[in-house]
C-alpha positions as CSV (number, residue, x, y, z in Angstrom):
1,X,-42.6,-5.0,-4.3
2,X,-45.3,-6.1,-1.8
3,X,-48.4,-6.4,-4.3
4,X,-48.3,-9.5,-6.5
5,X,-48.6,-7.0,-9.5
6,X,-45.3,-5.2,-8.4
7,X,-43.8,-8.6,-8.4
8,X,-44.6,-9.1,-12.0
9,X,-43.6,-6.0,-13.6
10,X,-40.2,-6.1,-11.8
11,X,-39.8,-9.9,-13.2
12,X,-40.6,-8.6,-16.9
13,X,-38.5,-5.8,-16.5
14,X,-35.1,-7.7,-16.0
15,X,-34.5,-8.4,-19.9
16,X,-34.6,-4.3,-20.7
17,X,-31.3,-4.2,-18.9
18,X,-29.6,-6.2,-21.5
19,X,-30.8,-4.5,-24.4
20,X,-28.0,-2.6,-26.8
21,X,-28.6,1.3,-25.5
22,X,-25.0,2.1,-24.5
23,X,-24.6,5.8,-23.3
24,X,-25.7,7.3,-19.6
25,X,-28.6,8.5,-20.8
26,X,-30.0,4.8,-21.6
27,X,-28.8,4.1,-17.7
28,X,-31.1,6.7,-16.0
29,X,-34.1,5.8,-18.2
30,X,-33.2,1.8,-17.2
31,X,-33.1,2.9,-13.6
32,X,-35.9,4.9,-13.7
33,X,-37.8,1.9,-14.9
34,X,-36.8,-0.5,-13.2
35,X,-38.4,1.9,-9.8
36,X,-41.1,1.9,-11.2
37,X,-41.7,-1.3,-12.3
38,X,-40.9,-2.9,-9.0
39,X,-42.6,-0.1,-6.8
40,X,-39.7,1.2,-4.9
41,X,-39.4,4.5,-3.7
42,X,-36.1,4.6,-4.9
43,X,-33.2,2.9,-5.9
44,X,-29.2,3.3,-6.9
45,X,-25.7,2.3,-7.8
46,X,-22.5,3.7,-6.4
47,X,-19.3,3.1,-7.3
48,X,-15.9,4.5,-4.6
49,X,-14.1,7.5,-6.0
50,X,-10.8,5.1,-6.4
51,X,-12.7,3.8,-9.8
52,X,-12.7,5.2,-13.1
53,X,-15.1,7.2,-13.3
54,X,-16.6,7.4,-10.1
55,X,-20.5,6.9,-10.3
56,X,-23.5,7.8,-7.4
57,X,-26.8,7.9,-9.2
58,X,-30.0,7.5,-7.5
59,X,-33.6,7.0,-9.4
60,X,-36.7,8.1,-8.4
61,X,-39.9,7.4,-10.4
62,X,-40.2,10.8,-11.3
63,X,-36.4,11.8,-11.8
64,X,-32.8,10.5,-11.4
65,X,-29.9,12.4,-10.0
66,X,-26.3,12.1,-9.5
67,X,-25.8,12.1,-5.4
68,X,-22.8,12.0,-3.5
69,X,-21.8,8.1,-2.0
70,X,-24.0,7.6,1.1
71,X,-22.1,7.6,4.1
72,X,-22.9,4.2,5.2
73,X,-20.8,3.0,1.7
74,X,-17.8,2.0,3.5
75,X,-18.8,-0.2,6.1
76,X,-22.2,-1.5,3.8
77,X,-18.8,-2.6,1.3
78,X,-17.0,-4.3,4.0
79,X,-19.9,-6.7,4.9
80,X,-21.1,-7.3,1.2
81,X,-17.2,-8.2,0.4
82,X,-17.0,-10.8,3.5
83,X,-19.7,-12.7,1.5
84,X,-22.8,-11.2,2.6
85,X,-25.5,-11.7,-0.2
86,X,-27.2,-8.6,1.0
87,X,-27.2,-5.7,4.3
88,X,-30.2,-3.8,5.0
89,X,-29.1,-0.3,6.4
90,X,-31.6,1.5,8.2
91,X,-32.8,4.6,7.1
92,X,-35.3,7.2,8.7
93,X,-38.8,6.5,7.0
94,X,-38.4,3.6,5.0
95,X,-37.8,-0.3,5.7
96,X,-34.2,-0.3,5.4
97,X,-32.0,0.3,2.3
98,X,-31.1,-3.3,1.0
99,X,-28.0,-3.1,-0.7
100,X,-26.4,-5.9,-3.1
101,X,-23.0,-6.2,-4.4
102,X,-22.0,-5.0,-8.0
103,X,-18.9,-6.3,-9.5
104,X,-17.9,-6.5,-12.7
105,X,-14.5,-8.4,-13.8
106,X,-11.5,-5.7,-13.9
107,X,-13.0,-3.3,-11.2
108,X,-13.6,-2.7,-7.9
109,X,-16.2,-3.7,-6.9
110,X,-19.7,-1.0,-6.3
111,X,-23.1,-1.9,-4.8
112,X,-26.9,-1.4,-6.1
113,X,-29.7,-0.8,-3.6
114,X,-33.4,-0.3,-3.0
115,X,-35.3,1.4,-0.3
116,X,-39.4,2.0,0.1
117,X,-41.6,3.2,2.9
118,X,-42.1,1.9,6.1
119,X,-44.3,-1.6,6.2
120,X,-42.7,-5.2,6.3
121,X,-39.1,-6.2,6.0
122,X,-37.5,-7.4,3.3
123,X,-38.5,-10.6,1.8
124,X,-36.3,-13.5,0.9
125,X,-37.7,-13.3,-2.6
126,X,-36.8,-9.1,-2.6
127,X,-33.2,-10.6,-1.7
128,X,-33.1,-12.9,-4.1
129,X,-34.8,-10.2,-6.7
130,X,-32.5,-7.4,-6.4
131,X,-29.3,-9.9,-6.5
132,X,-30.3,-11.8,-9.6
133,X,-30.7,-7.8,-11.1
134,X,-27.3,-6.5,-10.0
135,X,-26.0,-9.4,-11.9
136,X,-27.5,-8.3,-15.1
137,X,-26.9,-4.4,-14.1
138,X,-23.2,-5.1,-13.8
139,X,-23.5,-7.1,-17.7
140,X,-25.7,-4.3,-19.0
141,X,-24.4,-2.4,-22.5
142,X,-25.7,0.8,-20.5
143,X,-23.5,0.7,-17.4
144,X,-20.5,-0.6,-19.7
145,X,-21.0,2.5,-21.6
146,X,-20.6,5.2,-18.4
147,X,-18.0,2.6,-16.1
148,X,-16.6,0.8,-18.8
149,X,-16.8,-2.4,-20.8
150,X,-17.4,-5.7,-19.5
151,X,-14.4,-8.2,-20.2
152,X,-14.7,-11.4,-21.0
153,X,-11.4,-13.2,-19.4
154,X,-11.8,-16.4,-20.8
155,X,-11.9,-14.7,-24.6
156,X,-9.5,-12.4,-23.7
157,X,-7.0,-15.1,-22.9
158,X,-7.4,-17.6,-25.9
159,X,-7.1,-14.2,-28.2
160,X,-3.8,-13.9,-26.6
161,X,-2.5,-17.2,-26.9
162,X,-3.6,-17.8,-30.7
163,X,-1.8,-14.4,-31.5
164,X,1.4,-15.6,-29.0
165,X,1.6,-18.5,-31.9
166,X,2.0,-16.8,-34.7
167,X,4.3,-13.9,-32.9
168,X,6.2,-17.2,-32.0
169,X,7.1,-18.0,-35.5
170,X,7.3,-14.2,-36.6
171,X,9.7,-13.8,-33.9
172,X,12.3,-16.2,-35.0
173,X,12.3,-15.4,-38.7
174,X,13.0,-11.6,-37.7
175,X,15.7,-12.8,-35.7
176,X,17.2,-14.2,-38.5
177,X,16.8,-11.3,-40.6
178,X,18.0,-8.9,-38.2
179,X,21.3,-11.0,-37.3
180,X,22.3,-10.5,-40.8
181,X,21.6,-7.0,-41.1
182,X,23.4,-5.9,-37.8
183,X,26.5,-8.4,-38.5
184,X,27.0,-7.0,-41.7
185,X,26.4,-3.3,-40.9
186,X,29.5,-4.2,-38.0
187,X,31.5,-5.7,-40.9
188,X,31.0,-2.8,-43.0
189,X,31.5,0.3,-40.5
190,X,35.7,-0.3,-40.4
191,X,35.7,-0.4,-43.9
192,X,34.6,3.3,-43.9
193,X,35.9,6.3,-43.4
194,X,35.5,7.7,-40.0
195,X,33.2,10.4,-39.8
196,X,32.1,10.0,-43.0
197,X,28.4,10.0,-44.7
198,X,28.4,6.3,-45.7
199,X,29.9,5.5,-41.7
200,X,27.1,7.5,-40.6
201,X,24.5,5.6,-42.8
202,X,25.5,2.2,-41.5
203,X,25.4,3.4,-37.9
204,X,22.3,4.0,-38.5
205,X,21.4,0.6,-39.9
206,X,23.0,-0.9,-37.0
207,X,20.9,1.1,-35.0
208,X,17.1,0.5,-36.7
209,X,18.3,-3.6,-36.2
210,X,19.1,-3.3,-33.0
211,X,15.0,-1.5,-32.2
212,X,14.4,-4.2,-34.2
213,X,15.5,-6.9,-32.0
214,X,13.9,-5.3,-28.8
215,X,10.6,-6.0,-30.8
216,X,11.4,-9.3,-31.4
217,X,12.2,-9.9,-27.9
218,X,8.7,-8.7,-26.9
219,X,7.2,-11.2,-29.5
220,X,8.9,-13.5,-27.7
221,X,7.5,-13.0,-24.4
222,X,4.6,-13.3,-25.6
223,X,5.1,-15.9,-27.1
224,X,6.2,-17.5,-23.9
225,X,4.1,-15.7,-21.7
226,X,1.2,-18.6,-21.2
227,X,4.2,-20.9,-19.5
228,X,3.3,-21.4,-15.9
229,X,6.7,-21.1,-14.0
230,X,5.7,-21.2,-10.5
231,X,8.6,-22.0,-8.8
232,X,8.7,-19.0,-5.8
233,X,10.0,-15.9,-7.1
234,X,10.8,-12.8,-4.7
235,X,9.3,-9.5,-5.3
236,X,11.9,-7.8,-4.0
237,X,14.5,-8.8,-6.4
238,X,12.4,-8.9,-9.2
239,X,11.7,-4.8,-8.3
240,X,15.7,-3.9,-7.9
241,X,16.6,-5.5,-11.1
242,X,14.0,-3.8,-13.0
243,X,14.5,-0.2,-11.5
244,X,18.5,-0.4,-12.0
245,X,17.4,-1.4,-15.6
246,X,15.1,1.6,-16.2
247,X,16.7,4.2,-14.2
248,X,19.5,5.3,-17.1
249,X,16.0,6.2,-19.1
250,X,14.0,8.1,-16.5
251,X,13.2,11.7,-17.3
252,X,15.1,14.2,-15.6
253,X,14.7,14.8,-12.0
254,X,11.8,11.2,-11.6
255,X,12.4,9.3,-8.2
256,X,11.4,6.0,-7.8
257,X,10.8,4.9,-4.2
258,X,10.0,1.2,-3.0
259,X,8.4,0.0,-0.1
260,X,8.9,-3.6,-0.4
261,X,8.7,-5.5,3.0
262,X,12.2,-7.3,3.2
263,X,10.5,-10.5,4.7
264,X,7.5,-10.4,2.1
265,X,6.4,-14.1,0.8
266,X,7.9,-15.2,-1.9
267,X,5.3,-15.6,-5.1
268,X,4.6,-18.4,-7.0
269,X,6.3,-17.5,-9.8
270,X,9.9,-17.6,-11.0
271,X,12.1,-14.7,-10.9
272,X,12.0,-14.1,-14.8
273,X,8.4,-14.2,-16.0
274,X,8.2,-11.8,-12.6
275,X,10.4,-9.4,-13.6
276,X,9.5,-9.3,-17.1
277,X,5.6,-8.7,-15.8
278,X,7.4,-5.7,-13.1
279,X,9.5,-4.4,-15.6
280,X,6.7,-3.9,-18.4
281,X,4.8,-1.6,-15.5
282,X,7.7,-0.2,-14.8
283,X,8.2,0.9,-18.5
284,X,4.8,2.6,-18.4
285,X,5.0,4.1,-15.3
286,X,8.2,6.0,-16.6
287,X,6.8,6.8,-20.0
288,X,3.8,8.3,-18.3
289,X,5.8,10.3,-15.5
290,X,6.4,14.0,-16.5
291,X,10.3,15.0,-15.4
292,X,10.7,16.0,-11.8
293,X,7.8,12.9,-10.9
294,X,7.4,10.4,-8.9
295,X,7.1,6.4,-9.3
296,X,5.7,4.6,-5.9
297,X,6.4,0.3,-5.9
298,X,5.0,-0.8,-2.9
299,X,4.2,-4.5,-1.4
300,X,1.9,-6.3,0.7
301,X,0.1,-9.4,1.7
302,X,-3.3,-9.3,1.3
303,X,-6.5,-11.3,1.3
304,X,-9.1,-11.5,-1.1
305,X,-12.4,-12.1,-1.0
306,X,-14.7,-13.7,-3.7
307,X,-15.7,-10.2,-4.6
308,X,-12.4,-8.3,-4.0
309,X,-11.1,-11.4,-6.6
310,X,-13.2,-10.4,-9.5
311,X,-11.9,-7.0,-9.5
312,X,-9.0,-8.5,-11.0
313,X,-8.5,-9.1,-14.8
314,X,-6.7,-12.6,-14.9
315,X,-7.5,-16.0,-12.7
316,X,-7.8,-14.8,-9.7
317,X,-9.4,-16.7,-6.4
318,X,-9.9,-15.9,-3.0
319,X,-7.5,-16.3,-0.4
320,X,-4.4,-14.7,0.4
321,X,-2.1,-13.0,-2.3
322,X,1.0,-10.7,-2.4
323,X,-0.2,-7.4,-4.0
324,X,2.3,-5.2,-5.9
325,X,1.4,-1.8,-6.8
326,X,3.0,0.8,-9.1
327,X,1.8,4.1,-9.4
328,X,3.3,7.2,-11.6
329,X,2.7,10.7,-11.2
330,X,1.6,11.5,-14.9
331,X,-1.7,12.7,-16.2
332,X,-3.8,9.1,-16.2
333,X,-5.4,7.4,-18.1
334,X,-8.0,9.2,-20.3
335,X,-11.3,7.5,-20.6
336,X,-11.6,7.3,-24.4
337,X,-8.4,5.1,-23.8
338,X,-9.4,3.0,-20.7
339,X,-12.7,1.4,-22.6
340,X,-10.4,0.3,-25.1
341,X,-7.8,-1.5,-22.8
342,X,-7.9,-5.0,-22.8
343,X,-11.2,-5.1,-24.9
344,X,-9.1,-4.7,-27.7
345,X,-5.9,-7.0,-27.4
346,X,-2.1,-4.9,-28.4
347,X,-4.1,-1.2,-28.1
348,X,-2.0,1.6,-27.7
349,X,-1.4,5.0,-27.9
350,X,1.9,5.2,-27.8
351,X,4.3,5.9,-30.9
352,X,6.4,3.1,-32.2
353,X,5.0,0.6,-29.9
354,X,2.6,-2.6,-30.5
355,X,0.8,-2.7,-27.1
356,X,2.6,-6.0,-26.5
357,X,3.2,-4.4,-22.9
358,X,0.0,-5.1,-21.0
359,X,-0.8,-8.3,-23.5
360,X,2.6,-9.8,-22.0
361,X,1.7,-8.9,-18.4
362,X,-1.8,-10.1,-18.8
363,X,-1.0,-13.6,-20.0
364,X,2.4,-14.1,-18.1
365,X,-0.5,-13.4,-14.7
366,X,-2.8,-15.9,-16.0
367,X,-0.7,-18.8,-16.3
368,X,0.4,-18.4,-12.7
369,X,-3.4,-17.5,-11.1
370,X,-2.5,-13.6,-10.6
371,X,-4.8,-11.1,-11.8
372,X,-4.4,-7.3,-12.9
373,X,-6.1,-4.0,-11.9
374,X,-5.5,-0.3,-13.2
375,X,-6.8,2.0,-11.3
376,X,-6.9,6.1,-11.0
377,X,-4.3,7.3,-8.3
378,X,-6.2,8.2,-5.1
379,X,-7.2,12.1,-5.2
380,X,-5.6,14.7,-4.6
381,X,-3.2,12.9,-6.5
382,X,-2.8,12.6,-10.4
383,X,-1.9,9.2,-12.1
384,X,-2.2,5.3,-12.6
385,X,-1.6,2.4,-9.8
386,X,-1.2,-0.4,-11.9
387,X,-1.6,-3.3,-9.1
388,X,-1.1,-7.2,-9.6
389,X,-2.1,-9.7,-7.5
390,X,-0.3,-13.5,-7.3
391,X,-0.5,-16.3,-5.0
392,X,1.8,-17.0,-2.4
393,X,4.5,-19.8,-3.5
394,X,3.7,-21.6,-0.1
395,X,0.0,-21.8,-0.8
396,X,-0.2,-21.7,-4.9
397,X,-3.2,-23.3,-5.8
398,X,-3.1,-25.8,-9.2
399,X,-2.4,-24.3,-12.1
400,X,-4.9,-24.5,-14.3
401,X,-4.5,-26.6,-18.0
402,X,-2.9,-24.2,-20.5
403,X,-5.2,-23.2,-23.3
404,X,-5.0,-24.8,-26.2
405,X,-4.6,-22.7,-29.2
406,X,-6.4,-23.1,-32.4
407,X,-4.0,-23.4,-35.6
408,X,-3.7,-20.8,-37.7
409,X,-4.2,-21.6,-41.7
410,X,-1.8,-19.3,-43.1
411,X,-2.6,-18.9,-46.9
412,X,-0.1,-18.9,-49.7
């Protein structure tokens, strides 16, 4: 971009990364362009192997291949994550390769560069140039289509908490309607002969109410899950409880091992919401874990950068947070079924459930300034690590106003 004219065609190029082509076709014609249009030699976006899927692609004016993740990636990641804007890497024959953070909400994060032939250094308005593009690249239909979709937090959130009202009010009429049905199905089984067809029956009855009133129990964390409760909560605790609870239902021959520091800070939420938030993981870690598996809980304190903090799904800031990770041995998560999660509030693949799961865990994080992240086990291994992220109790930040949700008319 050193002749005035480059400078223009890479300006008038920026919109074409917004426009609707979603597959990874549209991504290497849109990278191919946008070489040529700002005069590059070449340019490229990387994402690590720890993402779904993993992505190298590098754009020539003539061609665009995928490439294996230059071996500066590490170490270029740690400086752009520190708050770098942008690291030039030097490279034989050309000026440096500038490189520039990409990090869409939800994931971690990857990083776009640029390289040309030897002349001047990189200019403050190349800097500027090739930032102000990654953050469209990271928005763009055509990258959402190959790494998955953008997600829009905010959206996501007030979805949640206008569908958390009405599962409120469903919640307590089913209650109703389920007490009855279970108390008289106990009235009426030793009234019957034991053994019998008819005491068989209303065993059974007694058994769809009581599936019914785990439902209800979900719609009521829902319901409930937007309360902020940040009095401190301990990880620890929150972990045993859960596991003793799930262990009777594990598959045959599944171990579950924790590796929960016994002096860990507590979090700023109470031990309920926390254990609810655990034990829906939990719950999918084991439904996902094929018999003779493995389930890993581990805990840490960590700190997050700006970047590192938008690679979480929730309201997440920087600064230091205590990181809880589950990860099961099962197959993972396909990617047909990771575009969808999230994007489309209560989706799920699983028979006889509602997706309330992840929906509960989402909005239960956001009230309390945690954040989610699923991401592929790392290789050779097989599997999902489902990590959250919350605030320590000691340095919570404010909680933020709850939403408010819009009424629902409900026609007669």
């Amino acid at each position: 971009m050193s002749m005035p004219g480059g400078l223009s065609a890479g300006l008038a190029f920026l919109p074409s990364w917004m426009n609707d082509a979603r597959d990874a076709f549209a991504l290497d014609a849109l990278l191919s362009g946008w070489v040529r249009s700002s005069g590059w030699r070449s340019a490229g976006l990387v994402w690590p192997a720890d993402t779904t899927p993993a992505l190298a692609v590098q754009a020539r004016p003539e061609a665009v291949e995928r490439i294996n993740p230059p071996p500066e990636l590490p170490e270029v990641l740690r400086g752009l994550r520190g708050g770098v804007g942008t690291v030039v890497w030097q490279v034989p024959n050309t000026v440096g390769r500038l490189y520039c953070l990409l990090a869409p909400p939800g994931r971690p994060p990857g990083v776009v560069w640029a390289d040309r032939g030897p002349g001047e250094p990189w200019s403050e308005f190349e800097r500027n140039y090739l930032r102000l593009s990654a953050r469209l690249i990271e928005r763009s239909p055509a990258l959402a289509a190959v790494v998955g979709p953008l997600i829009d937090a905010e959206r996501l959130q007030q979805r949640l908490t206008d569908a958390a009202v009405i599962a409120g009010r469903m919640a307590h009429d089913f209650d109703n309607i389920l007490t009855g049905i279970i108390g008289f199905a106990d009235l009426s089984a030793p009234q019957l002969p034991a053994g019998s067809q008819a005491a068989k029956f209303v065993a059974e009855i007694g058994k769809v109410g009581q599936r019914g009133i785990q439902f209800t129990q979900q719609l009521h964390q829902l319901s409930r899950s937007g309360q902020s409760k940040p009095q401190p909560g301990s990880v620890a605790a929150a972990v045993a409880r859960e596991e003793g609870r799930l262990r009777p239902t594990l598959a045959p021959g599944v171990q579950v091992h924790c590796a929960v520091p016994p002096n860990l800070n507590a979090v700023a939420m109470e031990n309920g919401p926390l254990a609810v938030v655990l034990g829906h993981l939990l719950e999918n870690a084991a439904e996902a874990t094929p018999p003779g598996g493995r389930i890993v809980v581990s805990a840490r304190l960590v700190e997050l950068t700006p970047a590192d903090a938008r690679g979480y799904l929730g309201q997440v800031g920087a600064g230091p947070h205590v990181e809880v990770a589950v990860q099961d041995s099962g197959p993972g998560i396909r990617p047909e079924v990771r575009s969808k999660l999230f994007v489309e509030p209560f989706y799920t693949t699983k028979v006889r459930h509602r997706g309330l799961g992840l929906a509960i865990v989402y909005r239960t994080l956001y009230a309390h300034r945690g954040g989610v992240r699923l991401d592929p086990a790392p290789p050779p291994e097989t599997g999902t690590v489902a990590r959250v992220v919350l605030p320590p109790a000691a340095v919570r930040p404010a909680v933020a106003p709850a939403v408010v949700a819009s009424t629902p008319v409900i026609g007669g």
